[in-house]
N, C-alpha and C positions, 0 to 999 in steps of 0.2 A: 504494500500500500504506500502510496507517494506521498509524505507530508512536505504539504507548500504550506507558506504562511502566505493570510493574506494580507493586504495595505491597512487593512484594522489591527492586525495581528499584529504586523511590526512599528505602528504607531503608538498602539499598545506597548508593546518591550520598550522603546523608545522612552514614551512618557516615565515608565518603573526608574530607568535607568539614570534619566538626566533632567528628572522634573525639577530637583532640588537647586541643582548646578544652571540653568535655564531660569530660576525663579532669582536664585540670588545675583547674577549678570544683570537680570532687569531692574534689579534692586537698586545697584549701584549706580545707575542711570535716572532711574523714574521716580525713585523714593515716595512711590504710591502705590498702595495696595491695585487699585483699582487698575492703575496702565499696569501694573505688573502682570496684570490675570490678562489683560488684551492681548499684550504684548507676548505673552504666554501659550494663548490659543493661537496667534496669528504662527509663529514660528512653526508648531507643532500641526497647522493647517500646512503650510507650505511644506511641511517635511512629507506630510500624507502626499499633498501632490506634486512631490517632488518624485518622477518617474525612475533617473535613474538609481542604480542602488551604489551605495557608499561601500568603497571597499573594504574597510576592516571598522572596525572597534572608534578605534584611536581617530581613525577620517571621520566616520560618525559624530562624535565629541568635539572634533574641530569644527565641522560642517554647522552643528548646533550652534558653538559659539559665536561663530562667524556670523550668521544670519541671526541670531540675537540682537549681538552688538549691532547690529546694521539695525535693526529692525528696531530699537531705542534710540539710536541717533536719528533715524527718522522720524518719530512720534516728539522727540525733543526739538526740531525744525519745525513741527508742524505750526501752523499760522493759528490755530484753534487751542493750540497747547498753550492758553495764560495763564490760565491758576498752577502755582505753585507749590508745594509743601519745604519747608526751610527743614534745613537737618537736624535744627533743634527739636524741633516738632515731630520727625519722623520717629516710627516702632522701628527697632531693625529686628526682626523675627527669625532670622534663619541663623543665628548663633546664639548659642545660648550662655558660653562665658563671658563675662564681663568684660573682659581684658580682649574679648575681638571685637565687643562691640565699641569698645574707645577707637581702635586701630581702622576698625572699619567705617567709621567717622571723622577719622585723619585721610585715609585714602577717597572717601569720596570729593574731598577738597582739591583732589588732586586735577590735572588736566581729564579729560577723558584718550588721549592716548596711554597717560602714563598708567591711569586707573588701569585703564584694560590687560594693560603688558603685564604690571602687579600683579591683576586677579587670576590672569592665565597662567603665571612663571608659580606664584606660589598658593592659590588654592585650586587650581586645577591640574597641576603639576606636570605643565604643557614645558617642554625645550626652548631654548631662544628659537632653534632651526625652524621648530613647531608654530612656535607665535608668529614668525616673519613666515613662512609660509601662509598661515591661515590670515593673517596682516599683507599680503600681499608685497612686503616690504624686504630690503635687504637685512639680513643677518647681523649686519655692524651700527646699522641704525638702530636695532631693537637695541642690541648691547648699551649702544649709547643714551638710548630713552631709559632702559632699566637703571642703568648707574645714574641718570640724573633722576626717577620719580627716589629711587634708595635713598637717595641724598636730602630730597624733599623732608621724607618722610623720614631720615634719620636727626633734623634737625629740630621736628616736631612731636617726636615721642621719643628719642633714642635708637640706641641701637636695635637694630631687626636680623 
């Protein structure tokens, strides 16, 4: 008997896999519950109709971030996006020790390149090779964006 999975099937797996990872990306962008959940369904729409298939594991994870992040900086453009939430104001939900939710309140200060390079090099535990691939970008640029958000960021909490 042949089991195929079908485009519910692997949307399915999908969501298990990288709901958390997909939710806190949006986070650091939209610091609103509500675009988070848009932003949420739209990704995980485009992954359903996204025909071809992802070659491994690791392209999967990148392909999600990838279209995340884009897909925040979009909704962040948009001409309809005025109301804001201040980061004072914001819940950050998806950590629960105290000492990531300071850090993670120092990083969203940051640019949103430098933000992005941070959240992919050390909580998604992406390669520089990794981030500049799925950044589109050269290898010695990431290096040099990560050593300057480090720096940001070591100035403002210490060392990391």
């Amino acid at each position: 008997m042949n089991q195929s999975f079908s485009a519910n099937d692997a949307v399915s797996i999908a969501i298990e896999k990288h709901a958390d990872m997909v939710r806190r990306i949006c986070f650091l962008y939209l610091k609103n519950n509500a675009d988070v959940e848009d932003v949420f369904q739209e990704v995980f729409l485009k992954y359903f109709l996204n025909n071809a298939t992802l070659q491994s594991e690791e392209h999967q994870k990148a392909w999600l971030c990838t279209v995340t992040f884009n897909k925040c900086k979009d909704l962040c453009r948009s001409n309809w996006r005025k109301k804001t939430v201040s980061i004072e104001d914001a819940d950050i939900p998806y950590y629960e020790n105290p000492e990531h939710n300071d850090l993670i309140k120092v990083i969203l200060q940051l640019s949103p390149e430098h933000k992005q390079i941070i959240y992919l090099h050390y909580y998604e535990g992406l390669t520089i090779p990794e981030i500049a691939e799925s950044m589109k970008k050269n290898i010695n640029t990431i290096y040099s964006q990560l050593r300057r958000a480090k720096k940001q960021l070591k100035e403002k909490v210490g060392d990391i």
